[in-house]
C-alpha positions as CSV (number, residue, x, y, z in Angstrom):
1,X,85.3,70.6,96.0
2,X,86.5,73.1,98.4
3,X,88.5,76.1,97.4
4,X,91.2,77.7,100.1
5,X,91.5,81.6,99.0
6,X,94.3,82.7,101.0
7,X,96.7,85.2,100.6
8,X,99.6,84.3,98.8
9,X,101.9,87.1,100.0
10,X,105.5,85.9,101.5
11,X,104.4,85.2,102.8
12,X,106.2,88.7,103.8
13,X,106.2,99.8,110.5
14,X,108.3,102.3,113.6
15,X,105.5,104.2,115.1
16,X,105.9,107.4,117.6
17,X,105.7,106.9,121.4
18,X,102.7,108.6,122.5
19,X,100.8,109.3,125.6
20,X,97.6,107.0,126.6
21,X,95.1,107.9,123.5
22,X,91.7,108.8,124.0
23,X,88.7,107.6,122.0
24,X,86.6,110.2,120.5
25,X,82.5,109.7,120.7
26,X,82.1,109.5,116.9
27,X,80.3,112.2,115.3
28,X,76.8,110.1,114.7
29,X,76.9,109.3,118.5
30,X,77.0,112.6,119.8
31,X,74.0,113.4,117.5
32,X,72.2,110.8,118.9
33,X,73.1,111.5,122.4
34,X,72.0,115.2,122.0
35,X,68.8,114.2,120.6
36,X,67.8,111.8,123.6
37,X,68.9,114.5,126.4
38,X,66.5,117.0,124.3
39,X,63.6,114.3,124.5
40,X,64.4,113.5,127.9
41,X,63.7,117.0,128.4
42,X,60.2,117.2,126.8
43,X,58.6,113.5,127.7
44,X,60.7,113.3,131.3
45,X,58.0,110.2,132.3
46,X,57.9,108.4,129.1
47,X,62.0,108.7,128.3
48,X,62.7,107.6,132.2
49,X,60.5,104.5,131.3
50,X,62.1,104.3,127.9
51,X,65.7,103.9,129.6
52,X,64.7,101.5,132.5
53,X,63.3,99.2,129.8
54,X,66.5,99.6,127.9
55,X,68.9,99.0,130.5
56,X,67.3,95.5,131.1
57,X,67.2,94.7,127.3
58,X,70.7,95.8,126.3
59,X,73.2,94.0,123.8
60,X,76.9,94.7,123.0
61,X,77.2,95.0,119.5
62,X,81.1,95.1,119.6
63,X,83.8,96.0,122.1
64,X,87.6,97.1,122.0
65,X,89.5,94.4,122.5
66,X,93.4,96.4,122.2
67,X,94.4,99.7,122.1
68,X,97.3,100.4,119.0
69,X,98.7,104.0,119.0
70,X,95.5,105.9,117.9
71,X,93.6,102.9,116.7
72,X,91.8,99.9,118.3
73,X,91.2,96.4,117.6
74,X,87.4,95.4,117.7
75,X,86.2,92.1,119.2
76,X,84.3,91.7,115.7
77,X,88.0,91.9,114.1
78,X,89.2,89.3,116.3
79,X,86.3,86.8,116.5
80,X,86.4,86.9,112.2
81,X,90.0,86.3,112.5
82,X,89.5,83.4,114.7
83,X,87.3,81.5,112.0
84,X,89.0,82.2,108.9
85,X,92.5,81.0,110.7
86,X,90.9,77.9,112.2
87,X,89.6,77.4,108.6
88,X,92.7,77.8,107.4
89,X,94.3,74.8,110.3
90,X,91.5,72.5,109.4
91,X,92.6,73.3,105.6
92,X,95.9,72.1,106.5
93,X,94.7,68.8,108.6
94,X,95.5,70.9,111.6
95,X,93.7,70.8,114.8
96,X,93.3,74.3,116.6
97,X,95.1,74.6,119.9
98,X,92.9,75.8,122.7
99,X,90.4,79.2,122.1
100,X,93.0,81.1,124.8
101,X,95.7,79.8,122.9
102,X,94.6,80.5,119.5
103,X,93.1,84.0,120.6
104,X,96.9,85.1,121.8
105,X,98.3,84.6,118.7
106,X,95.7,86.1,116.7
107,X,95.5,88.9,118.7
108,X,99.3,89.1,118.3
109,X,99.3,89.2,114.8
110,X,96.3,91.8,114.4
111,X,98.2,94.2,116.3
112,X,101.0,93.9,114.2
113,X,99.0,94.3,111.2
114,X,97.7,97.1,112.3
115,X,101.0,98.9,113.3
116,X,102.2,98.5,109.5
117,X,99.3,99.2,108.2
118,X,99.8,102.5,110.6
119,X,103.2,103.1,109.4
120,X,102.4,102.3,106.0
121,X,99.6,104.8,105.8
122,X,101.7,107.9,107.3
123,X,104.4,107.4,104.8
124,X,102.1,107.2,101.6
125,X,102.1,103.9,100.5
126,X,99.0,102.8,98.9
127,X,97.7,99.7,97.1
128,X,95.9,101.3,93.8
129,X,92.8,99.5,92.5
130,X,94.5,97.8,89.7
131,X,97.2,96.0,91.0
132,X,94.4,95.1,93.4
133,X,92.2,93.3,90.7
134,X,95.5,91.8,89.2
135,X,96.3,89.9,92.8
136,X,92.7,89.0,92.7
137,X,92.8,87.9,89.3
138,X,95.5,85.4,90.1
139,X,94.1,84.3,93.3
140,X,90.7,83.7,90.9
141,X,92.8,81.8,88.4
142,X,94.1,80.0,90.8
143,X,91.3,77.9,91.6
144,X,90.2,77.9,88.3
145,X,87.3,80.4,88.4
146,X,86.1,83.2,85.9
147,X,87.9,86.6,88.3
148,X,84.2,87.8,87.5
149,X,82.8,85.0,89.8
150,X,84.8,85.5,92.4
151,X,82.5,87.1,94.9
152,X,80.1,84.6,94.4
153,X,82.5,81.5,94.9
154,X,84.0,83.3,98.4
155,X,80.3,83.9,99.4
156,X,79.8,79.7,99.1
157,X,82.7,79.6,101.3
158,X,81.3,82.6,104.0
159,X,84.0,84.6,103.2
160,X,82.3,88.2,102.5
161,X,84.1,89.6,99.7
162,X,84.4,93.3,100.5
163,X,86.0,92.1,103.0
164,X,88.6,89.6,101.3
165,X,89.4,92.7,98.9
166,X,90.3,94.6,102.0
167,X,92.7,92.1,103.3
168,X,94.3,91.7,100.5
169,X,94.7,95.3,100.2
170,X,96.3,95.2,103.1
171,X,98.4,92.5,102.8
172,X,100.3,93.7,99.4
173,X,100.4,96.7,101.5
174,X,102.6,95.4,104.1
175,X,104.6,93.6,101.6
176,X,105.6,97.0,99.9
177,X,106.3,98.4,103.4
178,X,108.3,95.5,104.3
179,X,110.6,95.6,100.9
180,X,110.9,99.3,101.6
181,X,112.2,99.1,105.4
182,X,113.6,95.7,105.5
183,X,114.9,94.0,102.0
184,X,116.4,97.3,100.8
185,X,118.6,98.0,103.2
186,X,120.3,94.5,103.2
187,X,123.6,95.6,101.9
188,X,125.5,92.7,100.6
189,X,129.1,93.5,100.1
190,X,131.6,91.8,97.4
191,X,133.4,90.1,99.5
192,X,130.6,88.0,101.5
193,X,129.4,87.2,97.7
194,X,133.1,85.5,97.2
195,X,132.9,83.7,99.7
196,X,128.9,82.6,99.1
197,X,130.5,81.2,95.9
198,X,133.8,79.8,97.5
199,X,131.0,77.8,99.9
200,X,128.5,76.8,97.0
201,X,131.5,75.4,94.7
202,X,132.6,73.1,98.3
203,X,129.2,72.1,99.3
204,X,127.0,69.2,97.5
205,X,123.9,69.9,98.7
206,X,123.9,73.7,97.1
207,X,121.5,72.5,94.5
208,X,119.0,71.2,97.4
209,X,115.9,72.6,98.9
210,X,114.2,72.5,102.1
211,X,110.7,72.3,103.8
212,X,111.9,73.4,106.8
213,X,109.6,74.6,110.4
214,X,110.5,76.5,113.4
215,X,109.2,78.2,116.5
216,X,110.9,81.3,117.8
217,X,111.1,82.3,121.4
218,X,111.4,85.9,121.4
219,X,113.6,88.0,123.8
220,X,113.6,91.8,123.4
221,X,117.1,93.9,122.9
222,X,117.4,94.9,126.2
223,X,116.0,91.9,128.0
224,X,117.0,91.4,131.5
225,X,118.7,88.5,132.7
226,X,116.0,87.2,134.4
227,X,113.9,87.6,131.2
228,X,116.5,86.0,129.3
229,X,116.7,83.0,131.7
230,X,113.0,82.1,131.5
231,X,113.0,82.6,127.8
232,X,115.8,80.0,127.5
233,X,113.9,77.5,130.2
234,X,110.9,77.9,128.0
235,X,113.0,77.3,124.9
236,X,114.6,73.6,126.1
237,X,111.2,72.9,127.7
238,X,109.7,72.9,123.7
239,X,112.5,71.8,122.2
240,X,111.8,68.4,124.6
241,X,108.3,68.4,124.0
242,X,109.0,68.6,120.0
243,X,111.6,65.6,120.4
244,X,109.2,63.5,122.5
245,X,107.2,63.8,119.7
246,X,104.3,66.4,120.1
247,X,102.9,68.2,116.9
248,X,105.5,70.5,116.0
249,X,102.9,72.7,114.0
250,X,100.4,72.6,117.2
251,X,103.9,73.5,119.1
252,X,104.4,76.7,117.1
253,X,100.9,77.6,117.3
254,X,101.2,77.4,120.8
255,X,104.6,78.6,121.8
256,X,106.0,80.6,119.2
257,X,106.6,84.2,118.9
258,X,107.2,84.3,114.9
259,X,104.6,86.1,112.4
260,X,104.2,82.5,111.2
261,X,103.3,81.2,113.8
262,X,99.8,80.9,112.7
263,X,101.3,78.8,109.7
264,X,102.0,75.9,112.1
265,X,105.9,77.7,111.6
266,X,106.6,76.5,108.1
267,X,109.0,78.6,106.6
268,X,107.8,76.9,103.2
269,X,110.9,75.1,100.6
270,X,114.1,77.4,100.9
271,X,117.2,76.6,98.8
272,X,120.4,76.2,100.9
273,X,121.4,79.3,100.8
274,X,118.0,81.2,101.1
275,X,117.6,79.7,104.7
276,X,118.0,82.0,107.0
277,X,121.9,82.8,107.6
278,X,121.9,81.5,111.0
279,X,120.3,78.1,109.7
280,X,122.6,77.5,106.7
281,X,124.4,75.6,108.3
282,X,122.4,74.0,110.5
283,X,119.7,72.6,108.6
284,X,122.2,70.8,105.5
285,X,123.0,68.5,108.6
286,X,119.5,67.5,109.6
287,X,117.5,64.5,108.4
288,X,114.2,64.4,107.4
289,X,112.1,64.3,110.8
290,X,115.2,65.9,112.8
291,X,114.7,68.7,115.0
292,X,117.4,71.0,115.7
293,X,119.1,72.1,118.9
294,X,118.0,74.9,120.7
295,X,119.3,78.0,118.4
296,X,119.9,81.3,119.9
297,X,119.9,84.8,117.5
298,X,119.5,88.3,117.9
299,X,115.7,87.9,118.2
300,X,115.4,85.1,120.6
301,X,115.8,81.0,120.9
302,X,115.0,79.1,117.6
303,X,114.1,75.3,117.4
304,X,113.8,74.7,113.6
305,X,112.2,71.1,112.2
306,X,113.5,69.6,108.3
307,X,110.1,68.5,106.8
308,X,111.6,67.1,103.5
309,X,114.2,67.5,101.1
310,X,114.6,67.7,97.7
311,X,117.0,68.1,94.8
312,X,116.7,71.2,92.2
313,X,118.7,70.4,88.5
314,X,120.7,74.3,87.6
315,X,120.0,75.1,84.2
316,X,123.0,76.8,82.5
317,X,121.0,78.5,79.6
318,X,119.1,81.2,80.6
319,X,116.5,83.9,79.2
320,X,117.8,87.0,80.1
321,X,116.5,90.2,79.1
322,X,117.7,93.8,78.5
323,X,115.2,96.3,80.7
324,X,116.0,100.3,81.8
325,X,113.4,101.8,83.7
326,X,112.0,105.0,85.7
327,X,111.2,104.5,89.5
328,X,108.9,107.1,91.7
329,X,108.4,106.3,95.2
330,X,105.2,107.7,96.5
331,X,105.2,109.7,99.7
332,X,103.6,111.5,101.8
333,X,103.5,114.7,99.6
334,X,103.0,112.7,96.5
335,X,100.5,109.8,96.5
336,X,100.5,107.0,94.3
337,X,97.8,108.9,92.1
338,X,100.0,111.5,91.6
339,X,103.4,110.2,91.0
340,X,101.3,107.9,88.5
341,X,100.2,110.3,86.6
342,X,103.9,112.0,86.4
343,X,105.3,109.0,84.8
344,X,102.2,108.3,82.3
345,X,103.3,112.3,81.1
346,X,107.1,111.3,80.8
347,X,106.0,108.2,79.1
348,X,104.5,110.5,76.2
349,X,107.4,112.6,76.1
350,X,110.0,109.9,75.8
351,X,107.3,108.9,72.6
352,X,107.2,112.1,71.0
353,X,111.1,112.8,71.0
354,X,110.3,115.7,73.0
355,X,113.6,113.9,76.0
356,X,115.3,110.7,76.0
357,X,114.9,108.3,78.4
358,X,118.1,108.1,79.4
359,X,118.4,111.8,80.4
360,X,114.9,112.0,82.2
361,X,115.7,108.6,84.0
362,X,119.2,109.8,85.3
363,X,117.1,113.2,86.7
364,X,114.1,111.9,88.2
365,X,114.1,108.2,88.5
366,X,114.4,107.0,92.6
367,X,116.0,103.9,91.9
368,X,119.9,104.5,93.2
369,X,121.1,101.6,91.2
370,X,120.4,102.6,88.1
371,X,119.6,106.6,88.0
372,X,123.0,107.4,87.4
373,X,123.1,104.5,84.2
374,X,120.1,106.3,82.8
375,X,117.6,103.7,84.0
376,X,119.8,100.6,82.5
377,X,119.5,97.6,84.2
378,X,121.9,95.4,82.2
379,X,121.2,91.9,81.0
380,X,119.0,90.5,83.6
381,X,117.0,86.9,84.6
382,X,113.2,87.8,84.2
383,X,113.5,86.1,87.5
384,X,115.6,88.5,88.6
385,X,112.6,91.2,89.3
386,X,109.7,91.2,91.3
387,X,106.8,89.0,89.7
388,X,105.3,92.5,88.9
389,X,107.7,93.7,87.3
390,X,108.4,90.7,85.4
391,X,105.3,90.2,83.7
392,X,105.2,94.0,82.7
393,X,107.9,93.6,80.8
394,X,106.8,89.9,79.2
395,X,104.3,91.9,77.8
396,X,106.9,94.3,75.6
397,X,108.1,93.9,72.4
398,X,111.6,95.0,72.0
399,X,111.9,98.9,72.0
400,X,108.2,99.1,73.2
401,X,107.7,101.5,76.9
402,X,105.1,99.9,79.0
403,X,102.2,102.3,80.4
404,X,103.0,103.2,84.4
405,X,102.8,100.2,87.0
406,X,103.4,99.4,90.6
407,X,105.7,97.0,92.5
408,X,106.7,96.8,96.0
409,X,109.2,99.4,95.4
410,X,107.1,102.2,94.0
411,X,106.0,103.2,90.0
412,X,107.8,102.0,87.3
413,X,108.0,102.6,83.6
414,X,110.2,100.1,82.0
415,X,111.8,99.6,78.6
416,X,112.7,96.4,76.6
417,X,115.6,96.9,74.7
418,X,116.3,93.2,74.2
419,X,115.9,89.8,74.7
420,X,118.6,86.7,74.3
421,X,119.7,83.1,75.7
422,X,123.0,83.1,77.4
423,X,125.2,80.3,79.1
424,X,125.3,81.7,83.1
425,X,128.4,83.5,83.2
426,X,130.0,84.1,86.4
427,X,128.9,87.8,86.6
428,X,125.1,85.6,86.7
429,X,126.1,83.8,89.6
430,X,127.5,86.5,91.6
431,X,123.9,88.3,90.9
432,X,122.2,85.1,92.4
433,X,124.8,84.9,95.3
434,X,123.8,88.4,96.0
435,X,120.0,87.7,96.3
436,X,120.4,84.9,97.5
437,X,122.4,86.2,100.7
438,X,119.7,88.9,101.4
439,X,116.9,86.3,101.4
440,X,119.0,84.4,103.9
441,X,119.2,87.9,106.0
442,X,115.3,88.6,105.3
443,X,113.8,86.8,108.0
444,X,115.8,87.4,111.1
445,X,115.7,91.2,110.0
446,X,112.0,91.4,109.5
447,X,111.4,89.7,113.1
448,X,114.2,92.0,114.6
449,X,112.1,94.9,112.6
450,X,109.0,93.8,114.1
451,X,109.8,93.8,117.4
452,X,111.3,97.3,117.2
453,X,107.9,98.4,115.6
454,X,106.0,97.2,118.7
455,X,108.4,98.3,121.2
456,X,108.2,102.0,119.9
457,X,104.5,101.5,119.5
458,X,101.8,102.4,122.3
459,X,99.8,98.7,122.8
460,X,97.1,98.1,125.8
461,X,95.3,95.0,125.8
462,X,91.8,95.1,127.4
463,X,90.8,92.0,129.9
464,X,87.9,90.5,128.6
């Protein structure tokens, strides 16, 4: 049976304007060019021979294919792209669009990639080696293989595994960067969480969730009118071609603009209320099958597809669990290394009485929330935290300090102070109203994000 290893990351940087970069002869090169002038030199008959017969016999070995601030895409990055997302289509019972089409896309999505990864790097955030191995534990577990036989099983499927640990690496990377520069600064105030709850209490379908699609369009802030027009002709001419019924996932492929594109443009299943705010209440109304009108946003024209529909039953008992914590944010002064080993010491003075951890976690934790509580994060849903975070602390006993670990938003060290089952009360509710508005927000922001990246980025394609 065939196993699909692919990343699993929600799947979720500004850059400085520069002037055209130049590409340094790497170091090895010039050694190798210094040493054929100085042959040339001695055997002048023999090396004018030598290089006639080479020009004639010649092969590129790899070319630059797009120029990213002060790095490049390769034509070797791109072509292995190419087969592991037509692998991925084919996985899905999709057929690939056409090479030129398919190439776009990809090509749009590796500079991306490699403007966050960019960004990511000059602000500090790294991806240590054991959270690492953890995602590739669950990714092994996943399709029910020992995590040791990993390499071996991707091999059977061509997929070179030094390779597979870098993308993940740099995956999980971009999801930090994107919780750090997107998520966290969704500000939800009280009152838009009264009136999420005023809506949820009115509406039936608040307990439903969606398999919902869409293509995006994309028009930049200061688009002309001009640019605007044609976006919006281009827009209604897909919108017609998804209601004449074409493939809506070979439609996104080809047409949109959205990093999940590539994904046919599934959005995946979304509660009501953790669509996107401008589709919350567009999609409630749709069958399944219907395709929306053309949509327009801050980031462009949307045409969204409802897949399916299904009901979710609310449970009103709960786990909840009582956690106060230490954040460190790693930086470019303090790496990940570093900040690591500055919570593993506070760790063993909290245990040897020489500090509480309520005093050190008012002084030094990062997280604004709950510095000033000493750390406390009240009665909490496990599924309140990251899935990091959560399982750390499933781990504790009561009272028990876990050893320093990672999340999207930096180092932790977290306490368990207790554990109970509690009928939802409405202080609950307003806590899911609250993350559930920002994952509604999440999307439109991160594409709005995205396209300030690359417009404060320096991006030259190459012709082929």
């Amino acid at each position: 049976m065939r196993r699909h290893f692919l990343f699993w990351t929600r799947t979720p940087g500004g850059a400085v304007r520069t002037a055209r970069p130049t590409t340094p002869m790497p170091r090895a090169a010039v050694f190798v060019l210094m040493a054929a002038v100085a042959l040339a030199a001695l055997l002048p008959g023999r090396a004018l021979a030598q290089t006639r017969q080479l020009s004639t016999q010649g092969r590129l070995l790899d070319r630059i294919v797009a120029i990213v601030n002060n790095g490049v895409v390769l034509q070797s990055e791109l072509d292995n792209r190419m087969k592991q997302v037509e692998t991925e289509l084919k996985a899905e019972g999709l057929s690939p669009p056409p090479e030129s089409v398919l190439q776009k896309q990809v090509l749009h999505n590796l500079i991306l990639e490699h403007l966050e990864l960019q960004q990511a790097a000059q602000d500090g955030i790294r991806i240590s080696d054991d959270t690492l191995n953890e995602a590739l534990q669950s990714v092994a577990a996943r399709n029910h293989i020992p995590f040791a036989n990993l390499p071996t099983a991707l091999a059977q499927e061509g997929i070179n595994y030094a390779d597979y640990r870098q993308q993940m690496r740099n995956q999980l990377t971009i999801g930090l960067l994107r919780e750090r520069d997107v998520l966290q600064r969704i500000v939800v105030t009280p009152r838009e969480i009264d009136q999420f709850l005023a809506r949820a209490a009115k509406e039936p379908t608040s307990n439903e969730e969606y398999d919902v699609s869409h293509i995006l369009i994309a028009v930049a802030p200061d688009a002309t009118p001009a640019q605007l027009a044609a976006a919006q002709r281009l827009a209604e001419k897909v919108d017609r071609l998804a209601k004449s019924g074409r493939n809506f996932a070979k439609l996104a492929i080809t047409y949109s603009d959205s990093s999940d594109a590539l994904k046919g443009g599934n959005l995946g299943w979304r509660k009501g209320f953790d669509l996107p705010t401008f589709l919350t209440h567009v999609v409630p109304r749709l069958k399944a099958g219907q395709i929306s009108n053309v949509l327009r946003t801050a980031s462009g024209f949307h045409i969204v597809k409802l897949d399916h529909v299904r009901r979710q039953t609310h449970k009103d008992i709960v786990e909840q669990v009582h956690v106060r914590h230490i954040l460190l944010i790693p930086n470019a002064i303090q790496d990940a290394a570093t900040v690591r080993e500055r919570l593993e010491k506070i760790r063993k003075e909290i245990l040897s009485g020489k500090v509480k951890f309520s005093v050190i976690a008012a002084s030094v934790s990062q997280d604004p929330g709950s510095a000033s509580e000493g750390g406390n994060l009240g009665w909490q849903s496990p599924n309140a935290f990251t899935p990091r975070f959560a399982a750390a602390i499933s781990k504790l006993k009561v009272g028990q300090i876990s050893k320093p670990f990672q999340t999207r938003y930096g180092w932790h060290i977290a306490q368990l102070l207790g554990r109970r089952k509690f009928n939802e009360t409405q202080e609950m509710k307003r806590l899911h109203a609250m993350e559930a508005i920002r994952a509604s927000r999440a999307d439109e922001d991160t594409q709005l994000w995205l396209q300030r990246l690359r417009d404060d980025a320096y991006v030259r394609i190459l012709a082929g």
